[in-house]
N, C-alpha and C positions, 0 to 999 in steps of 0.2 A: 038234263044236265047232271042230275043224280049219278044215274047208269054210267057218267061217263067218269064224274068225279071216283068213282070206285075201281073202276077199271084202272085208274093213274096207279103206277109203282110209287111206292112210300116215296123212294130212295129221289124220284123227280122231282115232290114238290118243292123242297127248297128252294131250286132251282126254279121254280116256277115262281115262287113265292116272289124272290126277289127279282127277277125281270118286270113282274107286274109293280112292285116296291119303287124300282128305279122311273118305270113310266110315271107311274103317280107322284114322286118325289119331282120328278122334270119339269113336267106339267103344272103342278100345281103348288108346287114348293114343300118343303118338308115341313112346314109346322103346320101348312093350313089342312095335312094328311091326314087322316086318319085309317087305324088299322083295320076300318070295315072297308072302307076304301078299296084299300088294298085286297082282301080277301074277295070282294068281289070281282076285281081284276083277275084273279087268278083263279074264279069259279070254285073258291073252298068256303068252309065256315071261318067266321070269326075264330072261333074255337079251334080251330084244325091249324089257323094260322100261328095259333100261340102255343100249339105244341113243338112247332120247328121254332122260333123266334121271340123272348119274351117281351119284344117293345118295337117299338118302328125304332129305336136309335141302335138297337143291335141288326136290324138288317141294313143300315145306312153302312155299320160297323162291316158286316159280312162284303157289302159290295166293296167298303176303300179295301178290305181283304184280297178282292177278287180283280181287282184292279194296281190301283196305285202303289199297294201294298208289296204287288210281286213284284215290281218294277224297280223298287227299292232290294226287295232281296233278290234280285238279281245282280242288279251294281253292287252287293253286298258279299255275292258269291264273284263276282269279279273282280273284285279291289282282293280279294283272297287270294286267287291265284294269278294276277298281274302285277302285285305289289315289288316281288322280287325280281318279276323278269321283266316288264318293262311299261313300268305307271304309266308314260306317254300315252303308249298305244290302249293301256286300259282307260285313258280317262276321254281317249276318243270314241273307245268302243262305247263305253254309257252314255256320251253322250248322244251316240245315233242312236242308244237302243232307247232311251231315254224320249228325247223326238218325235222316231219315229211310232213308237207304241203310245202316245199319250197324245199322235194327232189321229187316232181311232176317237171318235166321240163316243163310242160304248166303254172306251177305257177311263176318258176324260171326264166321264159327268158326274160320276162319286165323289173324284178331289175339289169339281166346282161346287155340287152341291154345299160339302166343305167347308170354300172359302164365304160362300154365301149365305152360311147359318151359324158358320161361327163364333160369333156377338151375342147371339142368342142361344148357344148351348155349347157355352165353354167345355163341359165334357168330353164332348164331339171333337171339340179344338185339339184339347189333352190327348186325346186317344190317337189323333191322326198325327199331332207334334212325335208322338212318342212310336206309336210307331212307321211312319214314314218319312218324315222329314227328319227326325235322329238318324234314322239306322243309313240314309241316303248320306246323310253329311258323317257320319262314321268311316262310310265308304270312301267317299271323297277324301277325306282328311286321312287315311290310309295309305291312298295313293298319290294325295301332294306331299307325306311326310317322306314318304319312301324315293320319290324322287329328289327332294331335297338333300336328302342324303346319301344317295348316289351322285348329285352334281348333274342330275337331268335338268332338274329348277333351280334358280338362285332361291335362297333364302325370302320368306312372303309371312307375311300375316296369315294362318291362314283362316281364320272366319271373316274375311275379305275375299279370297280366294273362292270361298266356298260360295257366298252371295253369287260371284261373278258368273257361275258354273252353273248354280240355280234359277239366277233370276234369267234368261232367254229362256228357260224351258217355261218357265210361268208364263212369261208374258206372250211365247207363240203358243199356248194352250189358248190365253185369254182372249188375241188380237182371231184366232182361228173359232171362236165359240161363241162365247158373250162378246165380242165385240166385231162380227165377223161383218163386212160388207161386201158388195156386190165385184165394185173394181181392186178388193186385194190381189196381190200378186200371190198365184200359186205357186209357193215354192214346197220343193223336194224336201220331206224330212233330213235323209241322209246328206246331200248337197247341203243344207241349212247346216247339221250340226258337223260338217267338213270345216267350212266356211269361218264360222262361228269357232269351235279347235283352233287355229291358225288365229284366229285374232286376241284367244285367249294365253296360246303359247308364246306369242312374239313375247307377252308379258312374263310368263314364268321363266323365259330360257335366258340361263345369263349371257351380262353382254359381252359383246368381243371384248378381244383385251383392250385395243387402241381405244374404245370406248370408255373403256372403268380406267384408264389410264387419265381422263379430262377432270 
């Protein structure tokens, strides 16, 4: 194991490090972890592990990075350039890409991890409020402001809006992982957040006239 461990390029273990991080986070929960743990998982020393990472809560940190993290600075880079030309189609586009990349359970198991140590390491909480669920509802709140003011959407609350937009993506993570059974119905990410679009715009799009006329 020696021979081999040397042979490894510097530049992979990281990468190594935190694959074995996430199994043993999965498995066996994040506080009950520990960082020899881990370093055995991924055939290093102790020591070898704390020169890439100085704690198990920075590699929890690195994987919401490698995950949920992009997913938000994507919707991030698309409420950018959708804002002006046309929020609709940007806030369908996040939500398929939204969907569909977070029913990967390699993407999904960092944000659950997450929600299921939370209580126990408010830090954790802080870190992932701050950076992915802000910079996601940033996004969001970008592209319902901007349609509101072009007369795409009627006038909305919008941190009601923004819930509305959130909460399916949570609960098809949650109903597809920690809660998943045998006879769910498999349904299509992109057909999901089509479906899903439409029941959210019937609400945003003002109403006809002969309507707002009652």
């Amino acid at each position: 194991m020696t021979a081999s461990i040397r042979r490894r390029r510097p530049e992979a273990r990281p990468e190594e490090i935190l694959a074995a991080a996430l199994d043993a986070f999965t498995q066996t929960g994040f506080a009950s972890t520990r960082v020899e743990d881990i370093a055995r998982r991924a055939g290093l020393s102790k020591g070898a592990v704390y020169l890439y990472f100085p704690s198990k809560e920075a590699m929890l940190e690195a994987l919401v990075e490698q995950s949920a993290a992009r997913v938000a600075d994507a919707l991030s880079d698309l409420a950018e350039a959708g804002a002006e030309l046309d929020p609709e189609v940007a806030l369908r586009t996040g939500l398929r890409m939204a969907l569909s990349t977070l029913s990967r359970p390699d993407i999904s198991a960092a944000p659950r991890l997450i929600l299921a140590e939370a209580a126990r390491f408010p830090d954790l909480a802080q870190y992932y409020r701050q950076r992915v669920i802000n910079v996601g509802q940033a996004a969001l709140t970008r592209l319902i402001t901007a349609g509101m003011d072009q007369g795409t959407f009627r006038p909305v609350h919008t941190p009601v809006v923004l819930r509305a937009f959130m909460g399916p993506v949570l609960a098809h993570v949650l109903v597809t992982t920690l809660f998943a059974q045998d006879d769910d119905p498999d349904l299509d990410p992109i057909e999901l957040a089509d479906q899903l679009a439409d029941l959210l715009f019937h609400g945003l799009k003002p109403a006809p006239p002969h309507h707002r006329e009652r």
